[in-house]
TORKOL-4160 file (C-alpha; in steps of 0.2 Angstrom, whole numbers, padded with zeros to 4 digits, m for minus):
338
<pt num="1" X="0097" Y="m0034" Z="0107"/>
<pt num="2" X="0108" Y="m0036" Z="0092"/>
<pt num="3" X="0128" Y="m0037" Z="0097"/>
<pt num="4" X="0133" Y="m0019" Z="0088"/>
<pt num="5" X="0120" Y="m0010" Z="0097"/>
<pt num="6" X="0129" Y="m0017" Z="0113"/>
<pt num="7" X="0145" Y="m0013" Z="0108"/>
<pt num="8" X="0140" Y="0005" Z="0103"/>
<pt num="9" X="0133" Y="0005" Z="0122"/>
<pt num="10" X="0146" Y="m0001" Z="0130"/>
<pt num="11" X="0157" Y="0012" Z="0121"/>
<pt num="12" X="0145" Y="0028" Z="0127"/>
<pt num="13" X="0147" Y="0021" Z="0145"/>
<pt num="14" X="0166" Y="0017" Z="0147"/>
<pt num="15" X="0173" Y="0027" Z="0133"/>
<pt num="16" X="0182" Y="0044" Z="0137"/>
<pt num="17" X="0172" Y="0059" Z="0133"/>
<pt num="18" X="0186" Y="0063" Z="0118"/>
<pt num="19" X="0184" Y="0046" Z="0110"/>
<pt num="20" X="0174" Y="0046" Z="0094"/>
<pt num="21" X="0158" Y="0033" Z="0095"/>
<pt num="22" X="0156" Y="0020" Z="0083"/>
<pt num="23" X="0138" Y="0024" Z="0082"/>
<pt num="24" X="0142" Y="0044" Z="0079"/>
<pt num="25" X="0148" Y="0042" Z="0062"/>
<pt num="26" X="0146" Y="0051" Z="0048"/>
<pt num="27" X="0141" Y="0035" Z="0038"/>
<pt num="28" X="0146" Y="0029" Z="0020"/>
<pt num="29" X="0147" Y="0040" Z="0006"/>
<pt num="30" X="0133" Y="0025" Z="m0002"/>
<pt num="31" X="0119" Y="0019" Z="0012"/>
<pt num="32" X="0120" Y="0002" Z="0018"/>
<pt num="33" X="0109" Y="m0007" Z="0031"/>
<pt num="34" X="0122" Y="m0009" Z="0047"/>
<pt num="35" X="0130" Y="m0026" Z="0052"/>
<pt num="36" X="0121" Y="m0033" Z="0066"/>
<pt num="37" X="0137" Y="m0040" Z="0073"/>
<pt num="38" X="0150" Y="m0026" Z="0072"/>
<pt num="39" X="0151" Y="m0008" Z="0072"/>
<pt num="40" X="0153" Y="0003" Z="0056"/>
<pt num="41" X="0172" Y="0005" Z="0061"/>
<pt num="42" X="0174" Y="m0013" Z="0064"/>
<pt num="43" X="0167" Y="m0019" Z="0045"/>
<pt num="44" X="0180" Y="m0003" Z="0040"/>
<pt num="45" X="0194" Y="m0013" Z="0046"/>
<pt num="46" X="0189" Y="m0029" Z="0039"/>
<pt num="47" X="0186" Y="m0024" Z="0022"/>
<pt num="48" X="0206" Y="m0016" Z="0022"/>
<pt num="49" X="0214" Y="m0032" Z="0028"/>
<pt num="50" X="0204" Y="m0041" Z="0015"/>
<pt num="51" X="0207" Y="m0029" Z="0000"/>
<pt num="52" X="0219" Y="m0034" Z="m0014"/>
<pt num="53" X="0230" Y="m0018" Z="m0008"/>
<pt num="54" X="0232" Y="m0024" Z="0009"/>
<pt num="55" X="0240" Y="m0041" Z="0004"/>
<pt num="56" X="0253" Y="m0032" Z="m0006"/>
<pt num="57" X="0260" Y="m0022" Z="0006"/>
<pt num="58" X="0269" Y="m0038" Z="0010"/>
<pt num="59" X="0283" Y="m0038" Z="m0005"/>
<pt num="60" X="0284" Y="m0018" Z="m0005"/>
<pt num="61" X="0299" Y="m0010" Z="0001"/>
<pt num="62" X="0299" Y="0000" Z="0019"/>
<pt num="63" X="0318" Y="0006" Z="0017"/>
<pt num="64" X="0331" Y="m0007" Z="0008"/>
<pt num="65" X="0326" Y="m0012" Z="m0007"/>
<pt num="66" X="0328" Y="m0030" Z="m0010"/>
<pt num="67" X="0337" Y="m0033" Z="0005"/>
<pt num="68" X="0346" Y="m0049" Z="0010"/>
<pt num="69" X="0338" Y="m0056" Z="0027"/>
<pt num="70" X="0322" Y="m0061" Z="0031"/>
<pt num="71" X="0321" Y="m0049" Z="0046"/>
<pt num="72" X="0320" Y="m0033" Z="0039"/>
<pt num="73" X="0304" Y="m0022" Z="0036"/>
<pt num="74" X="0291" Y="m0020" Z="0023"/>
<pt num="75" X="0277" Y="m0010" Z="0023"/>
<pt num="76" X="0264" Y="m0024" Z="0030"/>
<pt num="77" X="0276" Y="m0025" Z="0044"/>
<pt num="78" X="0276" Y="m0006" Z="0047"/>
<pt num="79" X="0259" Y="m0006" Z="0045"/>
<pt num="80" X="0257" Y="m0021" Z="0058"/>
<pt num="81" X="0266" Y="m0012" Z="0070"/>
<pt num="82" X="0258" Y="0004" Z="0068"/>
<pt num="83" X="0242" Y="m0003" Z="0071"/>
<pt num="84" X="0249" Y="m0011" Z="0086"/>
<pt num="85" X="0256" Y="0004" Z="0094"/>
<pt num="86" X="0240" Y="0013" Z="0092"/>
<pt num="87" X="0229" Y="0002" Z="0099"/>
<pt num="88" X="0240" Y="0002" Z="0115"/>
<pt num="89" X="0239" Y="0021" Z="0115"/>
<pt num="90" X="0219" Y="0020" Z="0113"/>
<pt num="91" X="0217" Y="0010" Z="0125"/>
<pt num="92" X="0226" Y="0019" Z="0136"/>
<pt num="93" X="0218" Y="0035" Z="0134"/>
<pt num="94" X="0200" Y="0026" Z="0132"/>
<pt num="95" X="0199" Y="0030" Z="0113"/>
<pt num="96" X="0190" Y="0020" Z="0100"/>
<pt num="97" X="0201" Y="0006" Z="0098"/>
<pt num="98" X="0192" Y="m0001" Z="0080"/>
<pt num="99" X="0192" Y="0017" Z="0073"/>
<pt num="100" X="0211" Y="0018" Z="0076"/>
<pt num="101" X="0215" Y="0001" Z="0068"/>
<pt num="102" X="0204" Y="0004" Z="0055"/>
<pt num="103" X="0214" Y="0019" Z="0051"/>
<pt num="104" X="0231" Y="0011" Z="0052"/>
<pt num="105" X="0227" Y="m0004" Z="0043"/>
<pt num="106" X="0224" Y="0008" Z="0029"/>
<pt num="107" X="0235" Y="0022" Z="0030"/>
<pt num="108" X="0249" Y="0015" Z="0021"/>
<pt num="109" X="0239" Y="0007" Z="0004"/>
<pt num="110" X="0243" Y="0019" Z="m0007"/>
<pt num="111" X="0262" Y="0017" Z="m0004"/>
<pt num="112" X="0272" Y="0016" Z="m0021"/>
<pt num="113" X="0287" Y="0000" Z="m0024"/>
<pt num="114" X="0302" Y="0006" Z="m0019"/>
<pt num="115" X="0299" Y="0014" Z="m0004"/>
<pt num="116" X="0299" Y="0033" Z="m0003"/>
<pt num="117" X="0311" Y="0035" Z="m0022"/>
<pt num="118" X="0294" Y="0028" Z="m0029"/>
<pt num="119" X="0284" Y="0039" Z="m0020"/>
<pt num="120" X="0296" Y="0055" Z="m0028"/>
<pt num="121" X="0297" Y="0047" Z="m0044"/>
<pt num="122" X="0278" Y="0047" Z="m0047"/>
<pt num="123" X="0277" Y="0063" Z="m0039"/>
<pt num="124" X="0289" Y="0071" Z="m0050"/>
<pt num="125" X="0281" Y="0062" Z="m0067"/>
<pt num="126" X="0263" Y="0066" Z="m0064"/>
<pt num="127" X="0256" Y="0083" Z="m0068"/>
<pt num="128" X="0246" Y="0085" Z="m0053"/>
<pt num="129" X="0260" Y="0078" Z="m0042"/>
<pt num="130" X="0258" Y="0062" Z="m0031"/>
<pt num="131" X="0255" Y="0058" Z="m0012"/>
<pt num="132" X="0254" Y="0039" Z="m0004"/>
<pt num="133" X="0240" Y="0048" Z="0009"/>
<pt num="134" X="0232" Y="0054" Z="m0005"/>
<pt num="135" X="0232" Y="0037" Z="m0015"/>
<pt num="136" X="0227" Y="0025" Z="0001"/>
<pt num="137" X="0212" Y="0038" Z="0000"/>
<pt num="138" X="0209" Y="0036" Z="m0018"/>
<pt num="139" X="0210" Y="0015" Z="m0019"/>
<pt num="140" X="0198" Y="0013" Z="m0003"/>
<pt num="141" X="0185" Y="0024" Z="m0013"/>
<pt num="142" X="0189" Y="0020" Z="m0031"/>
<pt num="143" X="0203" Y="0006" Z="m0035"/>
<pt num="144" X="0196" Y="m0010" Z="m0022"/>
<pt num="145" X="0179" Y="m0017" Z="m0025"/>
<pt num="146" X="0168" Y="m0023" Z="m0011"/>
<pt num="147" X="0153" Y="m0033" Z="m0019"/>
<pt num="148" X="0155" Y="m0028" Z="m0036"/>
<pt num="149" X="0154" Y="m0010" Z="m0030"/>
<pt num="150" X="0166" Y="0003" Z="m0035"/>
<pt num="151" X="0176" Y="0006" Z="m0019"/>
<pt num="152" X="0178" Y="m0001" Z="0000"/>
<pt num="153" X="0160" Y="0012" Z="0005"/>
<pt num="154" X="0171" Y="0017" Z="0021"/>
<pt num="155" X="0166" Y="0026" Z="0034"/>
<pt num="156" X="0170" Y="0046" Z="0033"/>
<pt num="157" X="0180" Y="0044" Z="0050"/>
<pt num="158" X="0191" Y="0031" Z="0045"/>
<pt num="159" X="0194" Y="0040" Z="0026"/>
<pt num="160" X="0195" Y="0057" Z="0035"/>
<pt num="161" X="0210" Y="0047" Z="0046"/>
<pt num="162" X="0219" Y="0040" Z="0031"/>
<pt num="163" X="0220" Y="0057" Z="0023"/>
<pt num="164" X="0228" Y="0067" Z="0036"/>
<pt num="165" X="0240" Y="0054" Z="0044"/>
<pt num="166" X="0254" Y="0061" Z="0035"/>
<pt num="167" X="0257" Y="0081" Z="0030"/>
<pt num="168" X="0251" Y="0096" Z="0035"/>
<pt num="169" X="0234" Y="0094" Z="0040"/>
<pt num="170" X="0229" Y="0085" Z="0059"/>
<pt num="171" X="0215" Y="0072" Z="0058"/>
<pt num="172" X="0199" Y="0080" Z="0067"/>
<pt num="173" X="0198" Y="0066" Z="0077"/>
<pt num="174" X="0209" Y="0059" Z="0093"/>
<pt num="175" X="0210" Y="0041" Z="0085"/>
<pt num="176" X="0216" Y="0050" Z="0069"/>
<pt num="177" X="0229" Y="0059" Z="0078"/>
<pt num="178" X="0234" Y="0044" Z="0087"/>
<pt num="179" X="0238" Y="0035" Z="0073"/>
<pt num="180" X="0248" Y="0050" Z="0067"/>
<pt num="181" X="0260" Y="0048" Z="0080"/>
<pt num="182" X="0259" Y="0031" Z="0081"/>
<pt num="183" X="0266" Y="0030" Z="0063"/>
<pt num="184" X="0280" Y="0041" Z="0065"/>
<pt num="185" X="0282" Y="0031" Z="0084"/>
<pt num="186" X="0284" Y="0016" Z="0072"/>
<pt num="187" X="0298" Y="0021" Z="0059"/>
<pt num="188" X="0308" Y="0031" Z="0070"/>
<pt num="189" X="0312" Y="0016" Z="0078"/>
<pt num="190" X="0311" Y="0003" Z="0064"/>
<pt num="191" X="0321" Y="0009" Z="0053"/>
<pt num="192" X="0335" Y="0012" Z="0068"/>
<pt num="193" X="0334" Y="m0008" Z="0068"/>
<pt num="194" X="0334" Y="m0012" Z="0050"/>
<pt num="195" X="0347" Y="0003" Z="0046"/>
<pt num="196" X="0358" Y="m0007" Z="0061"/>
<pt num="197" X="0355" Y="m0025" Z="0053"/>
<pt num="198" X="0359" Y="m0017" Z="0038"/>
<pt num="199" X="0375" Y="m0009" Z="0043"/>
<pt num="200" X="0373" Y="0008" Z="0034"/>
<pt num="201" X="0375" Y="0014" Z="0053"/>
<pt num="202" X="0381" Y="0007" Z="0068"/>
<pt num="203" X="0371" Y="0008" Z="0085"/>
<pt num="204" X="0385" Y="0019" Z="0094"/>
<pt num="205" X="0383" Y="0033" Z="0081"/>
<pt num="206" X="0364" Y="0037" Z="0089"/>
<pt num="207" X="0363" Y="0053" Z="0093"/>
<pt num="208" X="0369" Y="0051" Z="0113"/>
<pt num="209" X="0359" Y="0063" Z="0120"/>
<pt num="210" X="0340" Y="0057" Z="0113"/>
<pt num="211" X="0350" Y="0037" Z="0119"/>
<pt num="212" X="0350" Y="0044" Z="0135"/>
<pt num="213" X="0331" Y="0052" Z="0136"/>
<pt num="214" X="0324" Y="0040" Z="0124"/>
<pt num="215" X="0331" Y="0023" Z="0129"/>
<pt num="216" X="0348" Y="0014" Z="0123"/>
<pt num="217" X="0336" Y="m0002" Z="0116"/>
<pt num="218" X="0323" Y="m0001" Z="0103"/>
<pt num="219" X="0311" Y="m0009" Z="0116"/>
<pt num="220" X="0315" Y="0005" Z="0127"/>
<pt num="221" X="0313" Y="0020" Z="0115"/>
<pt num="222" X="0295" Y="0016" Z="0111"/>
<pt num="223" X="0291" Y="0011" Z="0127"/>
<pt num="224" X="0297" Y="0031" Z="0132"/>
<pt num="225" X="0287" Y="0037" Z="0117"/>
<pt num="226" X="0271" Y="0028" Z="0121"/>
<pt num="227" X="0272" Y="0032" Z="0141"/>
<pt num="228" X="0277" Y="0050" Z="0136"/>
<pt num="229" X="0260" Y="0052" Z="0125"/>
<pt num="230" X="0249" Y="0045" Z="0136"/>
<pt num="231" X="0255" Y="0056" Z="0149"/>
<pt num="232" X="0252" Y="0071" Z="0136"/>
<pt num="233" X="0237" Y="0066" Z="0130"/>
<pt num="234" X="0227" Y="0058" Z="0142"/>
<pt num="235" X="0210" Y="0068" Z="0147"/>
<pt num="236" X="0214" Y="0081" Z="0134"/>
<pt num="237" X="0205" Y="0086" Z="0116"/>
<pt num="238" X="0224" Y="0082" Z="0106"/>
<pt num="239" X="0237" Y="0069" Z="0107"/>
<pt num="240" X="0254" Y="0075" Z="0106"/>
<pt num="241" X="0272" Y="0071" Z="0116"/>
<pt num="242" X="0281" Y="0082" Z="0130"/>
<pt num="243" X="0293" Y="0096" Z="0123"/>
<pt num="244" X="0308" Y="0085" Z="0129"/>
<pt num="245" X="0303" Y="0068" Z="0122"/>
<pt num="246" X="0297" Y="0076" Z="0104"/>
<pt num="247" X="0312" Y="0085" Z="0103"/>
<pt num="248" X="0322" Y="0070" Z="0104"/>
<pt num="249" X="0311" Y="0060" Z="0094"/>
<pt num="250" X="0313" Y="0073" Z="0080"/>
<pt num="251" X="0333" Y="0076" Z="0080"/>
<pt num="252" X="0333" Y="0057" Z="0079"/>
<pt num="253" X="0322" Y="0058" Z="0064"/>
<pt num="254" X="0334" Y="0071" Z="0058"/>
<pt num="255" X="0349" Y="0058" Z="0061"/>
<pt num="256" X="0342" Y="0047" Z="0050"/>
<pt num="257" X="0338" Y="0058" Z="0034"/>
<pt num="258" X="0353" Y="0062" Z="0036"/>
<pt num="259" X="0362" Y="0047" Z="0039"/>
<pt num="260" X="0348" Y="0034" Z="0031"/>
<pt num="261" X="0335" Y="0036" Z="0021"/>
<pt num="262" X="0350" Y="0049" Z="0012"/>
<pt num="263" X="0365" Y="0038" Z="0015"/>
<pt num="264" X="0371" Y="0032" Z="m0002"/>
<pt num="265" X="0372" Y="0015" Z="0004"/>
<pt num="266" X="0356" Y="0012" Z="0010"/>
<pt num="267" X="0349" Y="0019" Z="m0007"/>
<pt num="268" X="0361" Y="0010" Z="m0019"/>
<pt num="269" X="0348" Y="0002" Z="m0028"/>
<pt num="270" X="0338" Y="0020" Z="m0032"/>
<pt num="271" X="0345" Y="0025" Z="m0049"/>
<pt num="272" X="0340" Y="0007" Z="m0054"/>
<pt num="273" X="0322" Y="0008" Z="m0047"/>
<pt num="274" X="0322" Y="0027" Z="m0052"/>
<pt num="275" X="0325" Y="0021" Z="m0070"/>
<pt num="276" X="0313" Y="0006" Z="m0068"/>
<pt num="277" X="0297" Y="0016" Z="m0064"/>
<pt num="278" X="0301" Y="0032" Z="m0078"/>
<pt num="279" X="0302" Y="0017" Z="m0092"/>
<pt num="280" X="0287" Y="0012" Z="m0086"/>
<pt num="281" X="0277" Y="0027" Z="m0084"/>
<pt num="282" X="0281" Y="0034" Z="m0101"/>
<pt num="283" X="0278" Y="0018" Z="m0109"/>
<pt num="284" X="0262" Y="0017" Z="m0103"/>
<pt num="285" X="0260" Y="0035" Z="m0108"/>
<pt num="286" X="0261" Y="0031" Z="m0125"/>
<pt num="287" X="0252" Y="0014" Z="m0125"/>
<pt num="288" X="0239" Y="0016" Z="m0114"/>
<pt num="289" X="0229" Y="0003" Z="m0121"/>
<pt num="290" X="0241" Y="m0009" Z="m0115"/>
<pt num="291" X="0235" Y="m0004" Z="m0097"/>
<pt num="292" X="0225" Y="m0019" Z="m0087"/>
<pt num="293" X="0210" Y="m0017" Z="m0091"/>
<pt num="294" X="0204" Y="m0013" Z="m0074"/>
<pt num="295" X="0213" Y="0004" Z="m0078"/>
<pt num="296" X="0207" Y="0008" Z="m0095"/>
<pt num="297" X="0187" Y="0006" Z="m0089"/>
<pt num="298" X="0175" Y="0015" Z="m0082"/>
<pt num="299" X="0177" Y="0024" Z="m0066"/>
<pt num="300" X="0162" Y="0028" Z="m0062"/>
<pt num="301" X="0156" Y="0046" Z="m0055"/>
<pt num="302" X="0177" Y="0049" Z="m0053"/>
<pt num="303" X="0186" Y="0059" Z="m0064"/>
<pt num="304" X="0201" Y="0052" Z="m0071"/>
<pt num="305" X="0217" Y="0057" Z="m0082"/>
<pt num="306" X="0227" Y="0047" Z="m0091"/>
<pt num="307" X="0240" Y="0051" Z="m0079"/>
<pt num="308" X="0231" Y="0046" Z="m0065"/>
<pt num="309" X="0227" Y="0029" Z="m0072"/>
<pt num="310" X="0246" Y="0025" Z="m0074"/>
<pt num="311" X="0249" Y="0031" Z="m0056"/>
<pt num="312" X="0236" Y="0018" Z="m0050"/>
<pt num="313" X="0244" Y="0004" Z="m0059"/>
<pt num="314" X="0261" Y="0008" Z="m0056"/>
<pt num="315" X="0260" Y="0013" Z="m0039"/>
<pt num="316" X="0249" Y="m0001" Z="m0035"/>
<pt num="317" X="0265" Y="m0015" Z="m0039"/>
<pt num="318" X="0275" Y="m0022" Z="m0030"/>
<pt num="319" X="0296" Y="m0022" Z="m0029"/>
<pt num="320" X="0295" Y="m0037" Z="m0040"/>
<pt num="321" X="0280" Y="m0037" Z="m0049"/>
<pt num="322" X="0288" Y="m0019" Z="m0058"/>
<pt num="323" X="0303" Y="m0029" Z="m0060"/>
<pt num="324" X="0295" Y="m0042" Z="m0070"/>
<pt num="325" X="0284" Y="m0030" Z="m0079"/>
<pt num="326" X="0298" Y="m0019" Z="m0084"/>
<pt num="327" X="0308" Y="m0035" Z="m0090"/>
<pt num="328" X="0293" Y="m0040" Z="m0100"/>
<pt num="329" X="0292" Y="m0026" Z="m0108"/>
<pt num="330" X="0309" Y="m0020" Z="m0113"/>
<pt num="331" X="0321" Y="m0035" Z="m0110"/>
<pt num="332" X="0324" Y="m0046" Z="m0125"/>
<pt num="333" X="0317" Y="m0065" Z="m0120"/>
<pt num="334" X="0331" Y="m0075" Z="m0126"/>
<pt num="335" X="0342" Y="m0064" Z="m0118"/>
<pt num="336" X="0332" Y="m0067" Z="m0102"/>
<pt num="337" X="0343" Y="m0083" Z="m0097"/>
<pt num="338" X="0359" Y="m0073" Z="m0099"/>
């Protein structure tokens, strides 16, 4: 018997009725003969930590752009931890543990330079608008390659799970949803660390009231969310918190728009970045032949503008890579030294 086929048993007999099973899937959007080793979800979340996407997560911003300390957050670290929160939670509540990291390991790829002010920037530039869940969707289809074919070939489950981790819309599946909370689980409390370390607000500022539900450490506040979910979601068809903790969780996420992710400090460098990617993007609008030309060819069966072309290449940099680009492009070079 091959080693996936024993997996896929093994998940039938121990897994909770809820779970979804590797060998249930939907399949590929292209056929391929399955891996005799591992299961459909497993390959998925191989072929996202060895995507070009997935290694550049590493130099783009989570929160502070440019920031001075090795400690802080980016997105690889966000999505690290996101990924590591959720597989606690699945196999907690006897989920599938290779669909859920799968799913985190990609959630996050479409994620612009500069944190979130990319994301806006792009959004409010392109005709159509512009979502990072919508762009991790569109690279694992169109913008990676796996074995000179267009896209990753993933599994609907895990591309279903990209999708609707962040918005409006709740992933069809348990391990979809877990990821879902596992993300918002992970930043709450992130960003409370870096925003701390950065000193745009100080740790006896914290709402006192979620302190004292939540935890007063950042070990203790996901501790309480994880626990609190488990106890929520365990034997049932949806994964959510308790009324108290999620209410706590989000006036703490309401403390930190406002205190944060809008406090002038922490986003002193977004006029800059701002400026940075709308040079870009209307450069490239009018010379669109000076696009790599991975983003002038062919794109297969998928339809694409002009627009949408410069939004997978600019969205794709990193921080420093659109530094440099944008230097090349509209900074003198003997004035480069200077």
């Amino acid at each position: 018997m091959v080693i996936r086929i024993q997996v896929e048993k093994w998940e039938k007999e121990r897994l909770s009725q809820f779970a979804f099973l590797s060998a249930d899937s939907k399949g590929r959007q292209i056929f391929e003969e399955k891996c005799n080793v591992r299961t459909d979800f497993q390959r998925d979340r191989d072929r996202i930590i060895h995507s070009k996407a997935f290694r550049r997560l590493k130099h783009k911003t989570q929160v502070f752009v440019a920031p001075e300390g090795d400690h802080f957050r980016t997105r690889l670290t966000h999505t690290l931890e996101v990924a590591q929160i959720g597989r606690t939670l699945a196999r907690a509540l006897r989920l599938n543990e290779d669909l859920v990291e799968a799913i985190a390991l990609g959630h996050d790829l479409g994620h612009t330079p500069f944190g979130h002010t990319g994301e806006r920037v792009l959004n409010n530039l392109h005709p159509k608008g512009f979502k990072h869940n919508r762009q991790s969707l569109r690279i694992v289809d169109i913008l990676e390659h796996n074995d000179n074919r267009v896209g990753l070939n993933l599994t609907y489950e895990v591309r279903e799970g990209i999708i609707n981790h962040s918005g409006e819309n709740i992933s069809k599946t348990l391990e979809g949803q877990v990821v879902s909370v596992a993300d918002r689980i992970a930043y709450i409390n992130h960003d409370i660390d870096d925003a701390i370390r950065a000193g745009v607000i100080k740790k006896e500022e914290l709402p006192r009231d979620c302190i004292l539900i939540l935890g007063d450490t950042h070990g203790k506040r996901i501790n309480t969310m994880i626990i609190d979910v488990i106890e929520n979601s365990l034997h049932r068809e949806y994964i959510s918190m308790s009324e108290e903790i999620g209410k706590s969780t989000d006036k703490l996420r309401q403390f930190m728009f406002e205190n944060v992710y809008l406090n002038k400090k922490a986003k002193s460098e977004d006029e800059k970045t701002e400026y940075i990617l709308t040079e870009l993007y209307k450069y490239y609008l009018n010379n669109i032949d000076k696009l790599p030309v991975e983003y002038i060819g062919d794109y297969g069966e998928y339809e694409s503008s002009v627009e949408d072309r410069i939004c997978d290449y600019i969205s794709g940099m990193t921080d420093r890579y659109a530094v440099n680009i944008f230097s090349d492009i509209f900074i003198p070079k003997p004035w480069e030294k200077y």
